[in-house]
N, C-alpha and C positions, 0 to 999 in steps of 0.2 A: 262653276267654270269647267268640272270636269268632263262634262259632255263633251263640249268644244271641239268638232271634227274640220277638217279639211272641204274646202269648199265643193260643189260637185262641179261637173261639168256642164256650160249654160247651152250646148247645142250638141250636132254629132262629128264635131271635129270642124275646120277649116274647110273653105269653099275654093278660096283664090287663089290663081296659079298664075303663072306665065308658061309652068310646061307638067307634065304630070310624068313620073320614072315610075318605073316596077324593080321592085328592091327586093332583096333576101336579106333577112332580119337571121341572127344567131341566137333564136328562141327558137325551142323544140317543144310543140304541144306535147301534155302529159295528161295520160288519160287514166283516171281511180273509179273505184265503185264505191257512191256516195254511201252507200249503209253500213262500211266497212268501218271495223271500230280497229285500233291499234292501242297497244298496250303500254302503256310507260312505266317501267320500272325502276324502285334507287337502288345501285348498287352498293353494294356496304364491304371493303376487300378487309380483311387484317390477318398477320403472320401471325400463324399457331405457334405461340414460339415461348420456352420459357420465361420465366418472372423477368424483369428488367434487372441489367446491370446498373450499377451505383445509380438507378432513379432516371435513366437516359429515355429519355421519348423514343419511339420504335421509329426506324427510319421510313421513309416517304416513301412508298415505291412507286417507280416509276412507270412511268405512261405504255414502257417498251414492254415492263412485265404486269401490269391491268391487262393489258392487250393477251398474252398468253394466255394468263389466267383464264380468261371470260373466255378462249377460244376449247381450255382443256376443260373448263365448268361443262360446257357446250357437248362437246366430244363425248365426253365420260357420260354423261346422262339422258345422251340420245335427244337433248332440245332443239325445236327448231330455231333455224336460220333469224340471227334477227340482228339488228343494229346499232352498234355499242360506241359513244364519244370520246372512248378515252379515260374515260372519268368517272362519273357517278351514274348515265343515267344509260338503259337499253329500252329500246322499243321494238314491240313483237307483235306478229299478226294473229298470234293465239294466245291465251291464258299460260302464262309458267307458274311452275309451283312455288308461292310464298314461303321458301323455308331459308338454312342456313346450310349448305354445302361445305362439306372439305374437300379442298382439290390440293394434288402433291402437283407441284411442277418440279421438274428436273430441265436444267439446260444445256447438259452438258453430260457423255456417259458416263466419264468420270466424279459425277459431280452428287452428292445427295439430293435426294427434292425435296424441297422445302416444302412446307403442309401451310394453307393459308385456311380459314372460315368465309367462305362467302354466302352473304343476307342478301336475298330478292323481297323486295317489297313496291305492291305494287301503288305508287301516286296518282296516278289519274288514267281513265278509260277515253282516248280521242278518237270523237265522233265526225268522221269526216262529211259528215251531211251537213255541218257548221259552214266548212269552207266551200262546197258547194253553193249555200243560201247566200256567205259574201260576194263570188265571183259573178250569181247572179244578180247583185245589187239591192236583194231584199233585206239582209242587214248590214247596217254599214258598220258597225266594229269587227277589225280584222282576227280571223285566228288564231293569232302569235303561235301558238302551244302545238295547234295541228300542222303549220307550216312548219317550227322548229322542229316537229318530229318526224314531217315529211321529208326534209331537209336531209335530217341525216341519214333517211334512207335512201336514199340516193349517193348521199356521201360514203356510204360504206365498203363499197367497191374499190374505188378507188384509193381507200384511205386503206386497205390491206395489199392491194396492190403494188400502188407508186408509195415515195416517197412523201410525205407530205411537210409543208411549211408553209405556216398563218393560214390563208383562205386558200391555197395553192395545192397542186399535184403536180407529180416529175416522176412519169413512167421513166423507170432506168432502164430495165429488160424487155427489148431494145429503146431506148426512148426515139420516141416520133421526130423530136430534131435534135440534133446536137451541133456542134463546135467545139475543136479544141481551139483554146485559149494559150499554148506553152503555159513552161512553168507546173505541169503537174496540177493545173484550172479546166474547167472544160465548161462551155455552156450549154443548158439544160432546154428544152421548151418544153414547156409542161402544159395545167391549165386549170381556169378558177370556173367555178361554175355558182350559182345560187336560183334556187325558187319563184318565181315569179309569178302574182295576181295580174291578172292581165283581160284585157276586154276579151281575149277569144278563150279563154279557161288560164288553167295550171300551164305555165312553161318552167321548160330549164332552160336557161340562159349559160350560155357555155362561151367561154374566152380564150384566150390563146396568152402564155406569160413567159417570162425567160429569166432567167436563174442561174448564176455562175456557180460553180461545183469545184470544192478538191477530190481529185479522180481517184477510184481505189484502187490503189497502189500500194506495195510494203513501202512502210516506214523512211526504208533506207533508200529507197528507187526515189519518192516523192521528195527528200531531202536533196537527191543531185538533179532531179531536174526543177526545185525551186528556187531553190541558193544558187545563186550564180556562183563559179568554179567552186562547187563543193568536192571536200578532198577526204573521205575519212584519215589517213593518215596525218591529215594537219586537222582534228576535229575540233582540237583546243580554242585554236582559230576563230570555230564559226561557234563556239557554242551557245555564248549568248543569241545567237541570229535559229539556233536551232530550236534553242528554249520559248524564243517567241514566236516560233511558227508553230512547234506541235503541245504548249501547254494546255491545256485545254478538249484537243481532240478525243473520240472518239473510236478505238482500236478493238481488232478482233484479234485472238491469238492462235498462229498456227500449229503449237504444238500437242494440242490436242482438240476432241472434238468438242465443242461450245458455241450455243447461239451469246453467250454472254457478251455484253458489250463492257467495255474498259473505258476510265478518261483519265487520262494523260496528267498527271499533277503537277509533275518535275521530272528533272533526271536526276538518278543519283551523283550525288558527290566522286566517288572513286569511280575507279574505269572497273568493266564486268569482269575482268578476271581477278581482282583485288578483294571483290565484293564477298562478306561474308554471313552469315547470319545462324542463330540457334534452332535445331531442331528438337521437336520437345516428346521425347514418348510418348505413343499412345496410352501405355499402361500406366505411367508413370512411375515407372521401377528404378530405371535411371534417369540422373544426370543430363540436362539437354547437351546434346555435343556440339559444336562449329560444324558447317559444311558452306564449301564456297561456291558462288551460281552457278558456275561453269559444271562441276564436279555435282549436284544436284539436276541439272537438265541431263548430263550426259545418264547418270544412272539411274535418274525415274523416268525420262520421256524417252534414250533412244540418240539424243538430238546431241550433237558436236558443237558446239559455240565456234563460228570462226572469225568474228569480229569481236577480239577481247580486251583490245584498246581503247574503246570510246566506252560511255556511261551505258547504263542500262534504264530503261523506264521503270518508274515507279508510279502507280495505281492509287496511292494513297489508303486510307481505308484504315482500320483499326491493327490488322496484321500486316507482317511483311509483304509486302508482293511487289516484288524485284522480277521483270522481265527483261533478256534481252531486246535490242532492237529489231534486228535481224526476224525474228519471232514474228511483230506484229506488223497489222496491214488496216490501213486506214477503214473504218465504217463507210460505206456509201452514202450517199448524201447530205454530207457536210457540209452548208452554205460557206462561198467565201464573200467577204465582204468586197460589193463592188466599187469602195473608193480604195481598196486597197489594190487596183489594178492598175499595169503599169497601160500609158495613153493608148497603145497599141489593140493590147486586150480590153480595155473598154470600149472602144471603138467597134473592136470584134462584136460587143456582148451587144453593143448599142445596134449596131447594123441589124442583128439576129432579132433583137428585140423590135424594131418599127419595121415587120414584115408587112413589105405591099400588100395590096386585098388581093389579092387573085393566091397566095400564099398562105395568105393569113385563114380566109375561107376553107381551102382546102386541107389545114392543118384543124382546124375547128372541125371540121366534117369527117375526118380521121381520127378525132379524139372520141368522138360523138360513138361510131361506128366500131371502137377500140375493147377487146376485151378487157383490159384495163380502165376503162373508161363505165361512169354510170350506169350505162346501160349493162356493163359486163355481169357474169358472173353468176346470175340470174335470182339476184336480191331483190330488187324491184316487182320482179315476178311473182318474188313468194307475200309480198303485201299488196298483190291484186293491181297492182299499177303498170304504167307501159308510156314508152317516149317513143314519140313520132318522130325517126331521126334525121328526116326533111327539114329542111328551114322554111319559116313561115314567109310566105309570099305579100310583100304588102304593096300598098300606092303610094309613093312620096309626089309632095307637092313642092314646086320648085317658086321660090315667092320670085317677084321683082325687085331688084333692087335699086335701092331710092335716088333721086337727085342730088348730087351734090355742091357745095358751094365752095368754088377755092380763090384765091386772089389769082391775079398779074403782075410782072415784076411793075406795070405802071400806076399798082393801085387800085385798080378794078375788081368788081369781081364778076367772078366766070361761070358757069353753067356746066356741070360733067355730068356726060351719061354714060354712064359703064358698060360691057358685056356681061351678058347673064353667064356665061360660062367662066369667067376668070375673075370680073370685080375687081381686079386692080387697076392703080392708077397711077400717075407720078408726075415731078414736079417740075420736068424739062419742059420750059415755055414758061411755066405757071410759079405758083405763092400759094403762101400762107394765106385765110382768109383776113386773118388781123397778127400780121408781123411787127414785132413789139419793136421798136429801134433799140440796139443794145450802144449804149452811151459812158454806164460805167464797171467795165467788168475786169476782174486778174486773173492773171494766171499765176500757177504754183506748179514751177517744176520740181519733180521731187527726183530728176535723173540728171540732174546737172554732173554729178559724178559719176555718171554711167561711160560707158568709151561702145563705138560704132553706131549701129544700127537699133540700140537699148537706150541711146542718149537723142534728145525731141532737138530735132532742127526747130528751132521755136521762133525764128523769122520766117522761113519757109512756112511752115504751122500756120503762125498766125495772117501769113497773106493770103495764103487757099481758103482759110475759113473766111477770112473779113471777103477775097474773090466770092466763095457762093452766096452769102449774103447779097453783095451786089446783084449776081444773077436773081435773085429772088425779089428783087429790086428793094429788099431793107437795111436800112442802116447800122452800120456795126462802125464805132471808132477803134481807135486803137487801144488796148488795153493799159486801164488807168496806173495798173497796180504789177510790174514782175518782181516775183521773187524767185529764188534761187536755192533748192535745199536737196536732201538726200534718202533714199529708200531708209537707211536707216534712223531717221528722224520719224518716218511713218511707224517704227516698231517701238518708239517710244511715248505713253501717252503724255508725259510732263511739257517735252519738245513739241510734239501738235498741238496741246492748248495755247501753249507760251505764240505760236507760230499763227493758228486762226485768229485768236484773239490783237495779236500784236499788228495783224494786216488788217485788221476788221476797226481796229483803233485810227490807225492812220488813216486810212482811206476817210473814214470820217472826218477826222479832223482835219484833210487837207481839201476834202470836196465836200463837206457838208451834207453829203449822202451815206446811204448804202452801196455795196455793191449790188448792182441787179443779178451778179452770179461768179464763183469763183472755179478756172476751169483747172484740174488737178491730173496734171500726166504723172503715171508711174511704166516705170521701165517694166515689171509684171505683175498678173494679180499676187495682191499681199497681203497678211490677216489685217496689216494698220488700216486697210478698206474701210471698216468694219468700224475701228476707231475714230475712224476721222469723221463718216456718217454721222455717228455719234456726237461726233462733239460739236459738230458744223448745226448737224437742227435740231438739239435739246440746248445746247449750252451758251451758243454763239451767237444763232441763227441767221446763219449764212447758206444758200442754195449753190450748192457746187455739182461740177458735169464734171465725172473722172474720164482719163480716157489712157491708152496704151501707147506709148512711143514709139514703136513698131508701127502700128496700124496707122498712127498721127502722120509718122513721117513717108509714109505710102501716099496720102492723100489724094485717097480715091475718091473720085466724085460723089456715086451711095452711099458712102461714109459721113462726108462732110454733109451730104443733105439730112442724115440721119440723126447727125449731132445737133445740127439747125431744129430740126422739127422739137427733139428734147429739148432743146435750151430756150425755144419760141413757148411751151408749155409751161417748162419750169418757170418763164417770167412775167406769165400772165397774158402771154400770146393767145392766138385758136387757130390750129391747123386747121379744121375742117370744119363744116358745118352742113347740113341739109338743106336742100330749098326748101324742101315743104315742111312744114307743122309736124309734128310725131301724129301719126294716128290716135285714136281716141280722145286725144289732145288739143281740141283745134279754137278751142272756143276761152272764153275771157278765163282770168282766175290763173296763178302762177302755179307751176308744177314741180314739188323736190323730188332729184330719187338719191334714194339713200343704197350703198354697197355694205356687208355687213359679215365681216370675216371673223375665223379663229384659226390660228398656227399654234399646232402642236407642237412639242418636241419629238426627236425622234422615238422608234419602239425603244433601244436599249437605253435613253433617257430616263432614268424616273426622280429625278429630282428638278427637271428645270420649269419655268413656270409657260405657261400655254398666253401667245400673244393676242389680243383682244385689238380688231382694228376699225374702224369704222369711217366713209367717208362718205362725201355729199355734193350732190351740183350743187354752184350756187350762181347760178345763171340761167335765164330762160327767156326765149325758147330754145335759144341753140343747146344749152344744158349739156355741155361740154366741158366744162371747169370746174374741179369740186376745193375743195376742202378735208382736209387728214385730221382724224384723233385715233391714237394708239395708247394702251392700258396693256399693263401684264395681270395675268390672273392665276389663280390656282392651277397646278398642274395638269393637264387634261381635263381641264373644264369646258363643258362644250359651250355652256349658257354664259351668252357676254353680260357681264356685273354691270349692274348701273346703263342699261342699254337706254333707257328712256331718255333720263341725263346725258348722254354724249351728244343722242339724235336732237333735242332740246337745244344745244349748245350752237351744232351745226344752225339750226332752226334761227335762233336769235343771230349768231353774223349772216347768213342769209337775208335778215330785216335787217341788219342795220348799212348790209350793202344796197338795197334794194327797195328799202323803204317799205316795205311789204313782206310777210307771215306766206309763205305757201299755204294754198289750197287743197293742195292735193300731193298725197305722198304715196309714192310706188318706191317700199323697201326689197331689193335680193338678199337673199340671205345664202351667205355661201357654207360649204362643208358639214351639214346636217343631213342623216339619215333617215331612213322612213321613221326609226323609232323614237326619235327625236323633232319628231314633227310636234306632239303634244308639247313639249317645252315649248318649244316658238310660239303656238301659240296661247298656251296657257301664262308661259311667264315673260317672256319677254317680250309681246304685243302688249299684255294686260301693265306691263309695268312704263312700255311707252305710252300707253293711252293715260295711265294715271299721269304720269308727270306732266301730259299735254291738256290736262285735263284743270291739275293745281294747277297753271300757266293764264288759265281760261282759253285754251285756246282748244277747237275743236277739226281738223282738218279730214277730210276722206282718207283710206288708208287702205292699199293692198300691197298683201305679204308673197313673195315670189322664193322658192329654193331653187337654186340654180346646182346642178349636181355634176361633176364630173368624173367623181369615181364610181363609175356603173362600168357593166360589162358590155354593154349591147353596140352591137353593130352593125353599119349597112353595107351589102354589095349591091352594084347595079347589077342589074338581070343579063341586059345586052348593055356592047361599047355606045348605043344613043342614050342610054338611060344615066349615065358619068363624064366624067374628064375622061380624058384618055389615058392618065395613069392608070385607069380602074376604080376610082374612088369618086362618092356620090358630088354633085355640083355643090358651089355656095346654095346657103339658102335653101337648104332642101330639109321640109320638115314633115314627121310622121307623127300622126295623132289617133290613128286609129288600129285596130288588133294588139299592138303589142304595148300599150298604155295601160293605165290604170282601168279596172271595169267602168267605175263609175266617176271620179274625182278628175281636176281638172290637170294633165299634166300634155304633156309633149316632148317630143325628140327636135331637137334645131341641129343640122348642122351648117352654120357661119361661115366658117371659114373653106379656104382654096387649100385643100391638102394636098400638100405637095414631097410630104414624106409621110412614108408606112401609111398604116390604114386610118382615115380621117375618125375623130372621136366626136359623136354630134355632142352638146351640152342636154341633160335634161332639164325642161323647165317643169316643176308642179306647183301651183297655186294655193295658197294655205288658205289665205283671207283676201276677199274682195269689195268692197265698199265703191268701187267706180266699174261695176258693172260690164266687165269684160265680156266682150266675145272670142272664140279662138282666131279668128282674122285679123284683127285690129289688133290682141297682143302679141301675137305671133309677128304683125309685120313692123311695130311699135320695136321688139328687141332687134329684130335682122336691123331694121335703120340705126338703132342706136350700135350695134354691131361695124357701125363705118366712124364713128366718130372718136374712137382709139386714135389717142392724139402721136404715140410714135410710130406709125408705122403708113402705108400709102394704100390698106385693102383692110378686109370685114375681118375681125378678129374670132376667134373660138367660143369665147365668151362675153357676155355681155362686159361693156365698159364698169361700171358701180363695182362688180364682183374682184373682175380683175385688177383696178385699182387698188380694193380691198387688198385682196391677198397678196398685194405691191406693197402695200404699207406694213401688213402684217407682219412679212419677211425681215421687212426694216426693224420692226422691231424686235423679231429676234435676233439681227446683225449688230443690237444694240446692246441686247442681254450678252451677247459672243462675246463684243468690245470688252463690258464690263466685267466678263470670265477671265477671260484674257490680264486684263490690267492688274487685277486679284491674285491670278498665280505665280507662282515664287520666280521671281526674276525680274519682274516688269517693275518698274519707277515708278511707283504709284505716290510717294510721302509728300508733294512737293505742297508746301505751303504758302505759296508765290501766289499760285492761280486761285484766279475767284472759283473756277469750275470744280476742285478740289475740296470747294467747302462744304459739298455735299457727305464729306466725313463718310468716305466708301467702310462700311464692317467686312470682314472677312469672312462673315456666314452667310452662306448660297442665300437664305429666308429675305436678306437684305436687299439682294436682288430683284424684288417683286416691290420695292420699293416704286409706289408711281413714281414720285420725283424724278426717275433716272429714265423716264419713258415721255414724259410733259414735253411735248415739241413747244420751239421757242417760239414766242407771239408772231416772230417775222417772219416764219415757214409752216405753222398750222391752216394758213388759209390758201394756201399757192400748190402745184403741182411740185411739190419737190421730189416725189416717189418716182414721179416717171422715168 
């Protein structure tokens, strides 16, 4: 199985159009000379540095001093220009000498240099005539090794230049966009770039990103404009507020000269002029004596302390090293975390960051062109390469989109034809195509103790909702079941069990049913969200629609039609559905698609477990309604466990709704990377074929990645070639020049962008068994792109995916709950509740418990995600 490649492409891209655009694509052809070999080397750093004290491992050094080093190896030894990651490895466009170097770095005048051994040894010789032979499609395995080392030659510029962070650059001197943010924040636009096989050669793919910043500033400047009324004379005050903004940071010290960089550990205990400490002879003839900071800066640097009230910074470290404040001055480019912004300033960073196309283009086009930038500096140059720093000109194809089928408030149904320029539609006149009657549903206020405009008029409420029903001409009685409870009941999890269960009891037992849906007002969002989720579809299984008391008691038309369309899905409704048949689809034999997600935790995460979500129409042909199974797995695990088995699971209530096994299964498989293509299909195709296979059951099978974290982007050429914001039409898709050479992939983009610059989806095709063209799959997704059941136009991404990563979220909203419930304070003991007999342990490992992820039998097979 290890062959096992990526399907090709079965023609030369898509034929059918309704209109044809000429687009500029943010690929910049890259031109190399194929014979040219590049040289990879490992680098080996270690401090020449006496025997070890008491046995202590030699400390790490850091990224900032590698960096030196290989720049002072370089210098001192007259080597040419070549491109180093930080780390271990440099690649050079000539032969370096295999030896072992001493180089002294010094960082400071004051400062001794330190003596390190540096080893070149050379790993591998890359032959770039390899990646020539792939772009020409004579061999189909990629050159990981010559693109990684292309990669970072291009990266090198930049990464001496700007700032950098994760995949990212932020020219600071001048940077190309900023904002301040107040508060001593400022936002950055920087930008990502990466490599690209592509049918017209080598491109760079270059993006536009935004990044909030603490600004460099002293110390004591950045403390009064981020602390709100900061006072040094009342410092006692803020100290704690002090201690948790600059633990951690990053400081230069002005009293003398030093590239050395400082982090911040604490403050000292006493105030700087209190402070005292031992100085120790050099000779060691005398006695160490007392000298206090103040009396120490004055007589070795020069410098007057005149802030000798507040604490001084401490450095941590093995010796003393006691700085004033006043002294230091924040490092430049110090990420601040963007949920730590107040709504003002994220709004700022947000505005910044979804630049229109007509901004966005020209900031791309600026980076492109930027000494600072890839091309700068004249790296690229010196390994024989060159970027065209024109954007590539391509043809997008503008599809039609499809018929669609909605009701009448009289029961009918109706016929919509869209416009190709907007694709929206709505529901004034018209319905649902199958509007469920809602007959038994409650409500749970949980603002009944709120006072104004935070507290739900819940007869007004409930008469606009049961009104637009009317207008939609469906049934809604009056609700079976009101209860009456309190925000702080949602922050406790013993009172929400006692509370769903206790309504979910009665209702039973006084109407013999279920609820068909439980609707839940909170005066604001609150983490009990999160819990109540939880405990409503694993534990209860009750489908509830939350909503805001604010917004409820506005009851604006869009609103209430919005809530309608979720709560018509959540109960087994169908908003929409197509006239015609899906393309390639038209003929006997039922058809499943399967959606197919993973949710990470975040980067500074590394202990939580990675959500596993999978979902399924199970309906056809309209093939609008799925069914959820969610799993937690190993922490950044990309490969879903047990995927065969979920899909299997889906598979059989599919039959037993339908009386019939699908035929034919079209899986998306969302958030996989090129290099993670071989998993897909090696392990987790092979291990859904095997379970369908022990089943006896043998169906057709194509595997679909649907990608949204790509760089690539379209501008219309002229205002006829887009919307009039500047951003390319629905339905407008590219399959030729900036695609794969040879494998089957595409650019869609879907949706009506109506903020910042539109992000098409990419679709690439792994495995095909129902014999695709690029026509029939390409207009197969745009149609299924209208059947996104909460909203009234074509969505970004296909529906299976999106679902997906709807459910997936849930389930991390699940893992939060059960964080939440675990840390010291929350009611977790109560022995009352059956939900509690899952005997929660207080070790994070317990968490990855399935049990606590098993949606309840009465919400796995219904849209309750949406």
């Amino acid at each position: 199985m290890d062959t096992i490649t990526p399907v090709r492409r079965p023609d030369n891209g898509g034929t059918v159009a309704v209109r044809k655009c000429y687009l500029r694509v943010n690929h910049f052809p890259v031109s190399f000379n194929p014979q040219s070999i590049i040289m990879h080397y490992n680098v080996e750093v270690k401090a020449k540095a006496p025997p070890l004290k008491n046995n202590r491992p030699p400390k790490k050094i850091s990224k900032y001093d590698l960096s030196l080093i290989r720049d002072k190896l370089f210098s001192d030894n007259s080597l040419p220009a070549s491109a180093y990651d930080g780390e271990k490895n440099i690649f050079s466009a000539v032969p370096l000498p295999e030896e072992t170097f001493t180089v002294d770095v010094s960082k400071g005048e004051d400062e001794r240099p330190v003596s390190y051994l540096v080893s070149l040894t050379l790993v591998s010789r890359l032959e770039l005539r390899k990646l020539r032979d792939y772009l020409s499609g004579s061999v189909l395995s990629i050159p990981r090794d010559v693109l990684h080392g292309l990669d970072l030659v291009v990266k090198e510029n930049p990464s001496k230049q700007c700032v950098s962070l994760g995949r990212c650059f932020f020219p600071m001197n001048p940077p190309l966009r900023k904002k301040d943010l107040n508060h001593g924040i400022i936002a950055i636009g920087g930008f990502q770039q990466s490599l690209k096989s592509t049918s017209q050669g080598l491109s760079l793919c270059l993006d536009y990103s935004v990044l909030s910043f603490r600004k460099k500033l002293l110390v004591l400047d950045f403390l009064h404009e981020h602390i709100r009324d900061f006072n040094l004379r009342e410092f006692g005050r803020f100290r704690r507020q002090v201690e948790h903004v600059l633990i951690g940071l990053k400081v230069n010290v002005k009293h003398r000269k030093t590239k050395q960089k400082y982090t911040i550990t604490r403050l000292t205990p006493k105030v700087t002029r209190h402070i005292t400490f031992p100085i120790l002879d050099p000779e060691g003839r005398n006695p160490p004596k007392e000298a206090t900071l103040v009396g120490y800066f004055l007589e070795k640097y020069g410098v007057n302390i005149e802030y000798k009230d507040i604490p001084a910074l401490d450095f941590g470290g093995n010796k003393t090293n006691f700085v004033p404040m006043e002294l230091c001055e924040l490092v430049e480019g110090q990420r601040y975390p963007k949920e730590n912004l107040d709504k003002y300033a994220a709004k700022d960073l947000k505005d910044m960051s979804v630049a229109p196309p007509r901004v966005r283009q020209s900031t791309i086009q600026a980076m492109v062109n930027s000494e600072d930038g890839p091309c700068g500096g004249g790296v690229i140059k010196n390994f024989g390469m060159s970027v065209n720093t024109s954007m590539t000109n391509v043809t997008g194809r503008v599809i039609q989109p499809p018929q669609l089928k909605l009701g009448n408030p009289n029961g009918q149904t109706v016929s919509m034809t869209l416009e190709v320029e907007k694709c929206q539609w709505n529901l004034v006149g018209r319905s649902m195509v199958e509007g469920k009657p809602v007959e038994c549903w409650g409500i749970l206020d949980f603002t009944s103790q709120e006072s104004g405009w935070r507290k739900l008029n819940s007869k007004q409420f409930i008469e606009n909702l049961m009104g637009k029903y009317r207008k939609l001409g469906i049934g809604m009685k009056e609700p079976v079941w009101r209860e009456q409870s309190s925000m702080w009941s949602l922050g406790d999890y013993n009172s929400l069990c006692k509370l769903l269960e206790n309504i979910e009891d009665k209702v039973q037992k006084r109407y013999r049913r279920k609820l068909q849906f439980l609707l839940c007002v909170m005066s604001d969002k609150h983490q009990g969200y999160k819990c109540l989720k939880w405990i409503a579809e694993t534990k209860v299984g009750i489908v509830t629609q939350c909503c805001l008391s604010g917004i409820a008691n506005e009851g604006k038309d869009q609103y209430l039609t919005n809530l309608a369309l979720k709560i018509n899905a959540k109960i087994g409704g169908s908003n929409v559905e197509l006239i015609n048949r899906l393309p390639h689809f038209e003929g006997e034999g039922h058809v499943m698609f399967i959606g197919a997600d993973v949710n990470h935790p975040a980067s500074r995460d590394i202990n939580s477990p990675s959500i596993a979500a999978v979902v399924a129409t199970v309906n056809w042909p309209a093939a609008n309604r799925y069914a959820a199974r969610v799993c937690a797995q190993g922490h950044r695990v990309e490969k879903i466990l047990n995927f065969g088995r979920i899909c299997y699971e889906l598979v059989s209530y599919y039959d037993r709704l339908n009386k019939v096994r699908p035929e034919k299964i079209v899986v998306f498989r969302d958030g996989v990377s090129e290099s993670q293509f071989h998993m897909v299909l090696t392990e987790e195709l092979q291990d859904l074929k095997s379970v369908f296979s022990d089943a006896n059951y043998f169906p057709t099978i194509t595997i679909i990645v649907a990608q949204k974290r790509h760089q690539t982007r379209f501008f219309p050429v002229g205002p006829k070639d887009g919307i009039q914001n500047g951003n390319v039409f629905p339905g407008t898709v590219v399959d030729t020049k900036v695609v794969h050479p040879f494998e089957f992939d595409f650019y869609l983009c879907s949706h009506y962008g109506s903020l910042g610059t539109s992000k098409p989806t990419h679709y690439h095709v792994l495995w095909d068994e129902h014999k695709f063209n690029s026509d029939d799959l390409q207009k197969l997704i745009y149609d299924m792109c209208f059947t996104f059941a909460r909203c009234t136009k074509p969505v970004s991404l296909v529906p299976p995916v999106y679902y997906a990563d709807l459910t997936a979220y849930r389930g991390r909203l699940y893992y939060e709950a059960m964080n939440q419930m675990q840390s010291p304070g929350s009611a977790v003991s109560s022995s009352s509740s059956q939900i509690t007999s899952l005997s929660i342990s207080s070790t994070g490992s317990s968490l990855n418990d399935p049990g606590y992820y098993k949606l309840h039998a009465d919400v796995e097979n219904i849209m309750f995600f949406v």
